[in-house]
Every structure is written in C-alpha cells, then in structure tokens.
N, C-alpha and C positions, 0 to 999 in steps of 0.2 A: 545107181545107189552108191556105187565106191566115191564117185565125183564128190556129193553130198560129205560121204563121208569122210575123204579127202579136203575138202576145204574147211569141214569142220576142224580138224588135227590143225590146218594151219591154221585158223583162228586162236585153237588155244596154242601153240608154239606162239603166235606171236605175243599174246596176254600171258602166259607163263616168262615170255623174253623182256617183256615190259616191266615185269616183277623183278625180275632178276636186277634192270637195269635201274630202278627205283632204290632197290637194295643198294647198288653201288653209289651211287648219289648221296646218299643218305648216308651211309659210312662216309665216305669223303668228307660230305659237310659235317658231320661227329669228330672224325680227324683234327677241322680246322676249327671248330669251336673249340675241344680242348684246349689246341694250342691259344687260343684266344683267352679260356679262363687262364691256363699256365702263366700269358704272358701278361693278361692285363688284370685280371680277375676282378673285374665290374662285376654291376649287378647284370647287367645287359647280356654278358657274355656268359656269364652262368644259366639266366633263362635261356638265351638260345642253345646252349649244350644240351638243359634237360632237355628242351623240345626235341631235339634230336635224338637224343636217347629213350623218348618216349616213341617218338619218327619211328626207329628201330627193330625195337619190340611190338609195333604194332604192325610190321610189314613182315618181318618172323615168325608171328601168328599166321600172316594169311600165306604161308607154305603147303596149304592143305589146298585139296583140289580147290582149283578156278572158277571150273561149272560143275554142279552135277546134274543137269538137264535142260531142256530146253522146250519152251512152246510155238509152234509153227501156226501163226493165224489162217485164216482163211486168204487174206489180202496177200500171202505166203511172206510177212516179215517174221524175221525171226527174233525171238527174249530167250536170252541165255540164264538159267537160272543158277546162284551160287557167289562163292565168294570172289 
C-alpha cells in the first residue's frame, strides 16, 4: 500500500511542479509583452499582453488542490479526479 501511495505523491509533485512551471512561463512571457506594449504599443502587442494577463489569473486560480480523488477501473487504469 505505501508503494501505491508513494507513487501517487509523485504524480502530484510532479503536476503540482508542472503548475508551478507554467506559472513561470507565463510571467515571463507577461514580462515581455509588456515591454512590447511599452515599446511598440500596437494593437497585436496589447492583445497579446491581455492574453497573458488573462494566462495568469487563470493558472492563480488553479493553486487549489490538483486532484481530489481518483477512480481505479477494473482494467486497473487510473482517472485522477480534480482540478
């Protein structure tokens, strides 16, 4: 049972790490859109800033658990349920 319970933790470390790294991506590219409205300020560069800044806020929201359960088939694949 620890096994099981063991590889689940790393699954969500790694989907927790995944998040995390999404996040920083995303900042970055907000970073350099900015400087792109700053320095050019098209319309191109303004949509892509909001998208970014929408990017943002919607990877902020998903700071709340990962999964909160799981169903184990009979075929024994596993569905992680959650966000």
């Amino acid at each position: 049972m620890d096994s099981d319970l063991e590889a689940e933790q790393r699954w969500l470390d790694i989907v927790n790490q995944n998040l995390v790294d999404m996040q920083n991506r995303t900042a970055s590219a907000l970073a350099s859109s900015d400087r792109a409205v700053r320095a050019e300020n098209t319309v191109d560069a303004r949509v892509a800033h909001w998208h970014m800044q929408r990017r943002k806020q919607s990877l902020a929201l998903a700071s709340g658990p990962i999964a909160f359960g799981k169903i184990q088939e009979e075929d024994e694949s596993i569905w992680y349920v959650g966000g």
